[in-house]
N, C-alpha and C positions, 0 to 999 in steps of 0.2 A: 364879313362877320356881321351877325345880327344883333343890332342895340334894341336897349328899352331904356326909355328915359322914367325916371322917377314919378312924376306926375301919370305916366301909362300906366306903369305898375301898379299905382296906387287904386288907378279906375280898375283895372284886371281883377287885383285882391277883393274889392268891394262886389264885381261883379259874379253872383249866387249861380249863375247858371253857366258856368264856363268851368271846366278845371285849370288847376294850374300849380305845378312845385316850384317854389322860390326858396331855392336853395342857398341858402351861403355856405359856402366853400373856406374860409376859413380855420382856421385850425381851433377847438373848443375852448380853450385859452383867449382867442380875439371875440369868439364867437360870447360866451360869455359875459365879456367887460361891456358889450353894447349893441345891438342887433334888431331889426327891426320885429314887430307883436307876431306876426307868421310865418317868418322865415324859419325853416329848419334848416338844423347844422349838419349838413356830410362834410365833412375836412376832405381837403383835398388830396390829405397822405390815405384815406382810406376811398377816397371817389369810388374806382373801381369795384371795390370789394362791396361796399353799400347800396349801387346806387339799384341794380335792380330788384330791391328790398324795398327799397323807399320808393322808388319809380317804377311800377312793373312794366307799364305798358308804353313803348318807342314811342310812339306818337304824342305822348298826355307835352301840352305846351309844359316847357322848362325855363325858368329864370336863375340865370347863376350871377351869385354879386361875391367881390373878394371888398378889399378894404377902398384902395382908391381906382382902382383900374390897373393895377400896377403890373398882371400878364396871367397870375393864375386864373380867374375865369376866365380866360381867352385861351389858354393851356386846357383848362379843365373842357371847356365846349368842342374843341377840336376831339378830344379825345371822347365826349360823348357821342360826338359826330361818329365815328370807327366805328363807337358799340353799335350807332342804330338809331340812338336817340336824332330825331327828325326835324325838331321844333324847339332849339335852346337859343335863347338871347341871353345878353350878358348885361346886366342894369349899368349903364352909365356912371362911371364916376364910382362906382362902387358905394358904399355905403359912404361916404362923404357926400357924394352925389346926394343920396335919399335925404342925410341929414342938411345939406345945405339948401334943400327944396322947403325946408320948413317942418318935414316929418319925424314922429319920436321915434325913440331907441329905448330899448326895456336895457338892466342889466340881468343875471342869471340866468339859471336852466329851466327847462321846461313852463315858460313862463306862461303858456294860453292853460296850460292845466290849473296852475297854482291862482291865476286871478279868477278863474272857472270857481276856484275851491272856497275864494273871497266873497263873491258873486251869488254860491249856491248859499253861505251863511247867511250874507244879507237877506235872503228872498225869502229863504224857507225859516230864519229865528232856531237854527238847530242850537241845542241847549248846551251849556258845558257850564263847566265848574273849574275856579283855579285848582293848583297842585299844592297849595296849603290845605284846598278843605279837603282833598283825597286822602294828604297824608296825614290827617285829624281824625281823619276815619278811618287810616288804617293802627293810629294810634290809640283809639278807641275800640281796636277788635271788632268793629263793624263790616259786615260781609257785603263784599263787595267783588263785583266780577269786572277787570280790569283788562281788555282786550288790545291789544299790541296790533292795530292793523297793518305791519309791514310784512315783508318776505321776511323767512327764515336768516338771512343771511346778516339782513341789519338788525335784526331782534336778537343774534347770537354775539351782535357786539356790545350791544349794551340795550339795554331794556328796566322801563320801571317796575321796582320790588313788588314781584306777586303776578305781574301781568302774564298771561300768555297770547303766544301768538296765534293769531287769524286771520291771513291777508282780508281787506274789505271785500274782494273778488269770490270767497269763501264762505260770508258769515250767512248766508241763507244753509246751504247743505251742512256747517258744523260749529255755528254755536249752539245746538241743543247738546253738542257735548258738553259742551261748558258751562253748560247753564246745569247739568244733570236735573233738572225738575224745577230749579227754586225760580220761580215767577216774581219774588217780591224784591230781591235784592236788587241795588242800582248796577248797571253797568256801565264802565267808561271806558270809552276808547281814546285810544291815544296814536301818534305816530312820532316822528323826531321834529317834527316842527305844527303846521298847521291845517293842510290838504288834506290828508287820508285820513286827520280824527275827524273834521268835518265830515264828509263823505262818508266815513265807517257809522256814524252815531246817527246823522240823516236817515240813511237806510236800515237802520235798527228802529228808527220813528217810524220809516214807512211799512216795516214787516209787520209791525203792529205790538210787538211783542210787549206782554203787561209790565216788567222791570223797567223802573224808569232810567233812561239812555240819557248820558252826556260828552259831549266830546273835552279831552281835557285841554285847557288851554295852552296852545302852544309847547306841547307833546312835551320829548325828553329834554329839549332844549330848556322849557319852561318850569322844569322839575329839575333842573341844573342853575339856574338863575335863580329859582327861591332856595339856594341854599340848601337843597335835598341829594340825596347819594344816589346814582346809578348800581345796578349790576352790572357784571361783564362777566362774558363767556356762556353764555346758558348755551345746554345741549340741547333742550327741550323742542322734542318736534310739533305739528300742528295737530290738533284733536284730527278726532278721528269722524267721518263721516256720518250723518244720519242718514233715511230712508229716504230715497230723492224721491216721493211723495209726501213727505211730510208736511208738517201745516206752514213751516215758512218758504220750503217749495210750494208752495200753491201761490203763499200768497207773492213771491217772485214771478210768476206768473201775470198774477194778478195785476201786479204794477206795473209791469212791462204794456198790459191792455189798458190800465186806463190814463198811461202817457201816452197811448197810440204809436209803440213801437211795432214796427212790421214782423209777422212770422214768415219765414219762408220756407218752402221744400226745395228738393234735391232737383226737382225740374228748372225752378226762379232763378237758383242758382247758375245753372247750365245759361240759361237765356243770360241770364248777365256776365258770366265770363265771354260767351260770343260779342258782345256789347260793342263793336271796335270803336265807339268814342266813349266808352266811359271803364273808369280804373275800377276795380272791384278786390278789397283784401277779404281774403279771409286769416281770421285768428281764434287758437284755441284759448280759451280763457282759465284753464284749469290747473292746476299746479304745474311743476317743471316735473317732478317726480312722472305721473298721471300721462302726459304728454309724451316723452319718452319709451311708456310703456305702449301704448296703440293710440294714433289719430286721425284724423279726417282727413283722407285724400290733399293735399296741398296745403294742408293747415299750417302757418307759422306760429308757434307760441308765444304768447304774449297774455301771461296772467291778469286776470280781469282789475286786478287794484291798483296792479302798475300800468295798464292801460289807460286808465283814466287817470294817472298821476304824470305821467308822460307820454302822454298823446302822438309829441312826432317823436320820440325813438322809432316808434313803427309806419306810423302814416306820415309820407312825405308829399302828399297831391291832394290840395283842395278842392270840394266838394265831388272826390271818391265815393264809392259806395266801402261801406264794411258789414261783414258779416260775423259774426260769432257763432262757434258753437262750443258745444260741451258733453257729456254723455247723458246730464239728466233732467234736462230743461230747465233749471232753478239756477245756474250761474251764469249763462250767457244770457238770459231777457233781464238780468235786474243790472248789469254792466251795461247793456244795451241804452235803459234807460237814462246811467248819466252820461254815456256820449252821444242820447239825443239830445238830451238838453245842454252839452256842450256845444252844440249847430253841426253833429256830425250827421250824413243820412245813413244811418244804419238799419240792421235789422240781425234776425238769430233766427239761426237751425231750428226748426220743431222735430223731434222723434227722437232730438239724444243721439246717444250710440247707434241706434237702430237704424238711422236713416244713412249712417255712412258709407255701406256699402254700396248706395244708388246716386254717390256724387260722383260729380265727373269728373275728369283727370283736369285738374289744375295745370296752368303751365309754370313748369316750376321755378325759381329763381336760377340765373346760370352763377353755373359756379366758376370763379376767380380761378384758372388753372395757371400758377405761379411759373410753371415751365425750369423753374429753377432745379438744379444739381446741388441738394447737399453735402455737407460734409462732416466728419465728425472733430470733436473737440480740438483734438490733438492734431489734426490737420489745418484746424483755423488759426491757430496758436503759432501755427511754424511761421520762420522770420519773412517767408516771402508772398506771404500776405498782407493785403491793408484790410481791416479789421474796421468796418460802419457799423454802426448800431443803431438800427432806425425804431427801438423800444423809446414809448412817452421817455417825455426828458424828466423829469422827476424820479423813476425808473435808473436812468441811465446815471443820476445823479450818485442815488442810494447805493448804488455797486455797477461795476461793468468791468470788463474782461480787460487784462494790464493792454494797452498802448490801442486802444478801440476809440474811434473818433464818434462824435453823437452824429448824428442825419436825421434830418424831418425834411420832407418833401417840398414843402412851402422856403425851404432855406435853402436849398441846393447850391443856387446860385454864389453865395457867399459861402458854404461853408465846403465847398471839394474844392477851391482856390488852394494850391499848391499841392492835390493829390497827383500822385506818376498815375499818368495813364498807362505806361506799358506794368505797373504793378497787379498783379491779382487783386480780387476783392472778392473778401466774406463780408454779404450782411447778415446781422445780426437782429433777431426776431423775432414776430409772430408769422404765420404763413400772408394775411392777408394785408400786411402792411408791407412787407416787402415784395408782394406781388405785384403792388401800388409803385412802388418805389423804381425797382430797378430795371423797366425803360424808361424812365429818367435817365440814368447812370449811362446807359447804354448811346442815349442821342446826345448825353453831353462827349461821345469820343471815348470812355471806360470800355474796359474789356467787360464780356457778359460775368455776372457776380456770380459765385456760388452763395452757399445757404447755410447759415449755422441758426437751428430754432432757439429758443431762447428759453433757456433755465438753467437760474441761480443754483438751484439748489444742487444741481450734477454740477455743476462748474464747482463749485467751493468741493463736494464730494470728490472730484478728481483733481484735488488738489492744485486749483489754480486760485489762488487770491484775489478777492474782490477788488478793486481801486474805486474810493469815494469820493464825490468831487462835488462837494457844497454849494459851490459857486459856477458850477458848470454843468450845462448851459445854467448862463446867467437868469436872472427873472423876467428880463427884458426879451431873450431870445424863447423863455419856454412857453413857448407860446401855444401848446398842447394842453397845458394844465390851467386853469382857475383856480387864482388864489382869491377869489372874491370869498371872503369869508370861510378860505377853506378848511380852516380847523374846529368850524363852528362845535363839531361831533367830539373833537378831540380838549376839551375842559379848557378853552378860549372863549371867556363867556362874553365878553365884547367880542364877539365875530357872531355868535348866537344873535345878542343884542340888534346887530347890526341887519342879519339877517332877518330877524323876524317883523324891524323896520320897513324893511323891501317888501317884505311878504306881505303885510298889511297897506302897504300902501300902493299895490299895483291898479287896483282899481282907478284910486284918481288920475292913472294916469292914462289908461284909453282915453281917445278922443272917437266923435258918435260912429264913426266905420269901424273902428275896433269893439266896439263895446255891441253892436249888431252881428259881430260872430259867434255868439249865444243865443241860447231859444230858450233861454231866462230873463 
């Protein structure tokens, strides 16, 4: 088996001209509570299903770390070894290892984005305003254009009175709906804490536009702590498109040139998928609606605002190439822009739509074939089955199917103590978690599982009753979930509190190799 001691790893990380995915394997629950500044999280209940997402290419060097050594990344490398993967070491000692060399540990999600989001305030002076003098002004009947830089999904669950939504990946092609004409009035963006209003109100500076732009501080969270009310449930879709020549497409353009973001055509591209030493993603930056209807030869979706808000959800190999496109040139160069100056080496499609026809066939991601035998409801239910359910534990918490045992991958060991192996078994699930799952099952000695997919809402419809288990799995075992502040969103304003402590304070905590992963 191939080691990396901590101290190598750390020279690897720092070193700009090598790739390299250092992944923890952990479940997002451990990954969460403490994890080193670049490490992304693939859990090892979904390895398989992720990894050639995050890792396209066999070859790119692979660093897998579990908590202390304790057999999952030694589990997980073997099984990368099968797929192909060529080049995986397992960090020593696991993340006890890193941390007993002397090296920090961030807590939360997406943490190179959110200190990115710190990082671009400090440099660039982007403007904002508290949520007492927005809501003074909207006490005052003073007009104001209030932009919700999140997806549709988090703006329909609560959102500040008046705002509409415009992910920040969108505001070049469709605030001049929102603006209809009016030039004078302020605009403020906001998001649920403090990354995307940064980012959304910067790029409203840099478009040029005459309304003076502020980010509001510390988003819904911070409009929830001064004592102010939320909406919930808005239906309200995203405005609607302007002419992707328009003057804040141009000036997305514009920005994209004089950051010295790369254009590329359908040829550049070709040469760098043949590349065989370097990763190359590409991502459509465009809505989810938008992307579903027609896209670029091999393109993954990945909307431009949550791209830059969560960086490794998609990119798992440092110093990768990434490409963006889009159909109208004005939302992939001005996204481009902050993941250059995040220290990604990127660049974007020129021609739009037009140039897709002349890319090349991408190699696609392989897909996770489960191999698994379904079954239906009433056959999982009969008495001579055992009945796992390897659905998040918080999931299995809220309801799950009468006499179903929970399962998470990273548990196994402990938790099929005292399962019949000559019993049947249904797991209970998503396809790509129990695809993950059940050869496991199968090397521990279990008969091959069948397969019951997972919904509540047919189970309760065919008349089989939920069982709720508040304390099961305990908090100690759910180790799938983060409860670091997890009800920040849900009127817990000390978990808000707490979080927006973290948020503000991630800067001081790079040391000079971490804080060099910016080209700010």
């Amino acid at each position: 088996m191939q080691i990396i001691a901590p101290v190598e790893l750390k020279a690897l990380l720092a070193d700009r001209e090598q790739e390299v995915a250092f992944l923890d394997i952990r479940e997002f629950g451990e990954y969460g509570m403490a994890h080193p500044f670049l490490s992304v999280n693939l859990p090892f209940s979904l390895l398989e299903a992720r990894i050639h997402q995050l890792v396209p290419r066999t070859s790119t060097p692979v660093v897998l770390m579990d908590e202390h050594d304790e057999g999952r990344a030694r589990r997980a490398q073997q099984r990368l070894g099968q797929l192909g993967y060529s080049r995986v070491r397992v960090l020593r000692d696991g993340i006890s290892g890193w941390k007993a060399a002397g090296y920090g540990v961030f807590a939360g999600v997406n943490v190179v984005s959110k200190t990115f989001g710190e990082l671009a305030h400090e440099t660039f002076h982007t403007p904002s305003i508290p949520p007492e003098t927005l809501a003074q002004w909207q006490r005052e009947a003073r007009k104001v254009h209030i932009v919700d830089g999140r997806p549709l999904n988090e703006y329909h669950k609560m959102n500040i009175p008046g705002a509409s939504c415009c992910p920040n990946g969108e505001l070049a092609r469709r605030l001049p709906s929102l603006l209809a004409g009016d030039a004078t009035s302020p605009v403020v963006v906001n998001c649920a804490g403090r990354t995307r209003s940064i980012i959304g109100a910067q790029t409203l500076v840099w478009l040029g536009i005459d309304n003076p732009v502020y980010a509001l501080e510390n988003g819904t969270q911070g409009w929830r702590l001064a004592g102010l009310a939320l909406e919930h449930g808005s239906v309200a879709d995203y405005p609607g498109k302007t002419a992707r020549d328009s003057g804040l497409a141009q000036a997305a353009r514009r920005i994209a040139v004089e950051h010295g973001v790369a254009e590329i055509d359908a040829a550049t591209l070709a040469d760098w998928y043949a590349d065989p030493q370097r990763t190359t993603y590409l991502f459509d930056v465009r809505t989810e609606e938008e992307y579903r209807q027609a896209t670029a030869p091999g393109a993954c979706h990945a909307p431009g605002g949550q791209l830059i808000q969560a960086t490794d959800h998609w990119v798992g190999v440092q110093r990768a190439r990434v490409v963006l496109v889009d159909d109208d040139e004005c939302r992939a160069p001005l996204v481009a822009v902050w993941l250059k100056l995040m220290g990604l080496e990127v660049a974007w499609l020129k021609g739009g739509n037009a140039e897709w026809s002349q890319l090349p066939s991408a190699s696609s991601s392989t897909v996770l074939e489960h191999g698994l035998v379904p079954v239906t409801l009433d056959e999982a239910m009969a008495d001579r089955y055992q009945r796992l359910d390897a659905r998040p534990g918080m999931q299995y918490r809220a309801g799950h199917l009468p006499g179903a045992k929970w399962v998470n991958r990273s548990l196994l060991d402990h938790q099929l103590a005292g399962i019949d192996a000559s019993c049947d078994i249904v797991l209970i699930g998503e396809a790509a978690q129990v695809a993950c799952l059940a050869p496991d099952l199968e090397a521990r000695g279990l008969p091959r599982p069948l397969w019951l997919e997972a919904d509540e809402s047919q189970w309760q419809a065919a008349g089989y009753p939920l069982e709720s288990t508040p304390d099961e799995p305990d908090d100690a075992r759910c180790i799938d979930y983060l409860f670091f502040v997890h009800d920040r969103h849900d009127g817990n304003l000390e978990a808000s509190r707490r979080y927006l402590a973290w948020e503000t304070g991630l800067l001081a905590q790079l040391d000079e190799q971490e804080r060099r992963t910016f080209a700010i």
